[in-house]
N, C-alpha and C positions, 0 to 999 in steps of 0.2 A: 563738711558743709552742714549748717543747721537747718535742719525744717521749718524755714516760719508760715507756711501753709496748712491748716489740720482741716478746712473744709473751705465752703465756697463764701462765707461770711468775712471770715481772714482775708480772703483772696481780694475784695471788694473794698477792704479797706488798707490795705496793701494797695491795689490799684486807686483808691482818691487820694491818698495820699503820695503817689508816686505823680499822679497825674497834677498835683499843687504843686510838688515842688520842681518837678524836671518837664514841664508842659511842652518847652519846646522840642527836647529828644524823644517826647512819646508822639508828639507832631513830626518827626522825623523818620519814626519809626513807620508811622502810618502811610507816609508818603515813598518811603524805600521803591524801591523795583524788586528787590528781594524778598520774597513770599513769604519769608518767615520771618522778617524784620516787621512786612506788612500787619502779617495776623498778629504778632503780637503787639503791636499797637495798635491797632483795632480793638485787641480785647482788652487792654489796661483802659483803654476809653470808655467801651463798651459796658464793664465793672465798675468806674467809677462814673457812671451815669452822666455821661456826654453826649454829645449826640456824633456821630459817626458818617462820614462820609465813606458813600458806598461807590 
C-alpha cells in the first residue's frame, strides 16, 4: 500500500478533493452511527474546510 500522506498539507488536499468528488459518501460517513465511520468524515470535512455538523 503507498503512502500518499507525508504531512497535514497532503492530508488537506487529499481531503477537498475527496470531499468534490465523493461528497455524498463523506455525508455518509458523517452521518453513520458507527464512531469511526463518524470521525472520519467529520475529519475529511473538517480538512477540507466545510463546515461540520456537531
Amino acid at each position: 500500500m503507498e503512502n500518499i500522506t507525508h504531512n497535514s498539507n497532503n492530508f488537506s488536499s487529499y481531503a477537498t478533493q475527496t470531499y468534490a468528488t465523493k461528497k455524498e459518501a463523506v455525508d455518509f460517513l458523517e452521518n453513520s452511527l458507527d464512531p469511526w465511520e463518524k470521525a472520519l468524515g467529520t475529519i475529511i470535512k473538517k480538512y477540507a474546510g466545510v463546515e461540520v455538523n456537531v
